[in-house]
C-alpha positions in Angstrom: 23.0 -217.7 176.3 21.7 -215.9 179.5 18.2 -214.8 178.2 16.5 -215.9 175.6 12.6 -216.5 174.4 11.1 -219.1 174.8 9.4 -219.3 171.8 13.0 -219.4 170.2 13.5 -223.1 171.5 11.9 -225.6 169.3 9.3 -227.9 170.3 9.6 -232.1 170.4 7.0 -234.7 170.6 7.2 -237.0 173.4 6.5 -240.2 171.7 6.2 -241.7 174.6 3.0 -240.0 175.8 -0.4 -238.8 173.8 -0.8 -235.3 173.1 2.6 -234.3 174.8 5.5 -232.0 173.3 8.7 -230.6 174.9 11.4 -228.1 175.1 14.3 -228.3 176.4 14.9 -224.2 177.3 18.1 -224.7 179.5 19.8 -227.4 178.2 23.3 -229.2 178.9 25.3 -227.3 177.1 24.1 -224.1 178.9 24.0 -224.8 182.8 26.3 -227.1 184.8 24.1 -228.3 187.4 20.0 -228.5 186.4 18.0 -228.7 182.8 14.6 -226.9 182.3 12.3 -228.2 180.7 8.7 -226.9 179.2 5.7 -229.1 178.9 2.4 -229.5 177.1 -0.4 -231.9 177.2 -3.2 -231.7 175.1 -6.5 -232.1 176.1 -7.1 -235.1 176.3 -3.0 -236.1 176.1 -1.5 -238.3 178.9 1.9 -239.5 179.6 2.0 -243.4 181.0 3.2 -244.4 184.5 6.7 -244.1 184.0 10.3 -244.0 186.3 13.3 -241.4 185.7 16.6 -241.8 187.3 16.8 -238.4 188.2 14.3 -236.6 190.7 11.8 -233.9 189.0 10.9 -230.1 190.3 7.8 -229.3 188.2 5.6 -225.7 188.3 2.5 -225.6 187.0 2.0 -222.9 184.5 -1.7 -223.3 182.6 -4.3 -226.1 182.7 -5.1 -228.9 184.9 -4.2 -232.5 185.6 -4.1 -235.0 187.5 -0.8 -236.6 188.2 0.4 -239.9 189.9 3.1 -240.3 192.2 3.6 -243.2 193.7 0.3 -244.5 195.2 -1.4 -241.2 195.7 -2.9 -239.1 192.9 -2.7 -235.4 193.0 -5.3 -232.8 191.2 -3.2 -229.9 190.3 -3.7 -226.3 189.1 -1.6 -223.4 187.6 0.7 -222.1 190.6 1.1 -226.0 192.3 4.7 -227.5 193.0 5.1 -230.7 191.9 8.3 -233.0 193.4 8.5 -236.2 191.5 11.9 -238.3 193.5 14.0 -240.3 191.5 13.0 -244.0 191.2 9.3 -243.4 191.7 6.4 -244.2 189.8 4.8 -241.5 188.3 2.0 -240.5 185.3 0.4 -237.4 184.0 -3.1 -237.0 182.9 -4.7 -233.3 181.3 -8.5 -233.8 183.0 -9.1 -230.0 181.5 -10.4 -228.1 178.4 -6.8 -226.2 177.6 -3.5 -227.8 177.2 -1.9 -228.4 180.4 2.0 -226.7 180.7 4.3 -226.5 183.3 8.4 -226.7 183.9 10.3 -229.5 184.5 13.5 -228.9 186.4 16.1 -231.8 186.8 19.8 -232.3 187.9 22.4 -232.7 185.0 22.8 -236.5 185.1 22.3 -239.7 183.1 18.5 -240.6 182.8 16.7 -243.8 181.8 13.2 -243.4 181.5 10.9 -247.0 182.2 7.5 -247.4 181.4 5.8 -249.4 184.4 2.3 -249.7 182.2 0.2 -247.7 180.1 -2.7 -246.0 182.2 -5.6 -246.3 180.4 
């Protein structure tokens, strides 16, 4: 399908974070190459220092956060570019009042997702 809603794609919780869901808007069965991906998390939510396999493009959309890459941390707002490489540490925290959202573009390739630690 070339165009579609999103609110036509259901939503998953990420049972690996707090307060986090997911949709997978482009998925593999639709595009060759890339996935896109749509996040939310909570107020409040977080997602633990983690690694992926496959690098991340990320946009915020709404909200705030404060995200980990490596050893810097970054404070980012609606309109930021996020690049997350493959391999690196990396966690996600909402540090507003409204859920945070933003996409979550990745290559079309086997993933394995490791949790370093839980951030508390």
């Amino acid at each position: 399908m070339a165009v579609k809603p999103y609110t036509s794609v259901p939503e998953q919780v990420v049972s690996l974070g707090k307060g986090v869901r997911m949709q997978v808007l482009i998925g593999p069965e639709e595009a060759p190459h890339f996935l896109m991906r749509r996040f939310v998390i909570e107020p409040g939510g977080s997602m633990p220092k983690h690694t992926n396999q496959v690098e991340h493009e990320q946009f915020v959309l709404q909200g705030r956060a404060r995200i980990g890459i490596g050893d810097k941390v970054y404070e980012v707002k609606p309109g930021d570019v996020v690049f997350i490489p493959a391999g690196v540490v990396h966690w996600y925290e909402n540090v507003g009042e409204e859920p945070f959202v933003f996409l979550c573009m990745v290559p079309k390739a086997e993933d394995t997702i490791t949790v370093v630690d839980a951030k508390e």
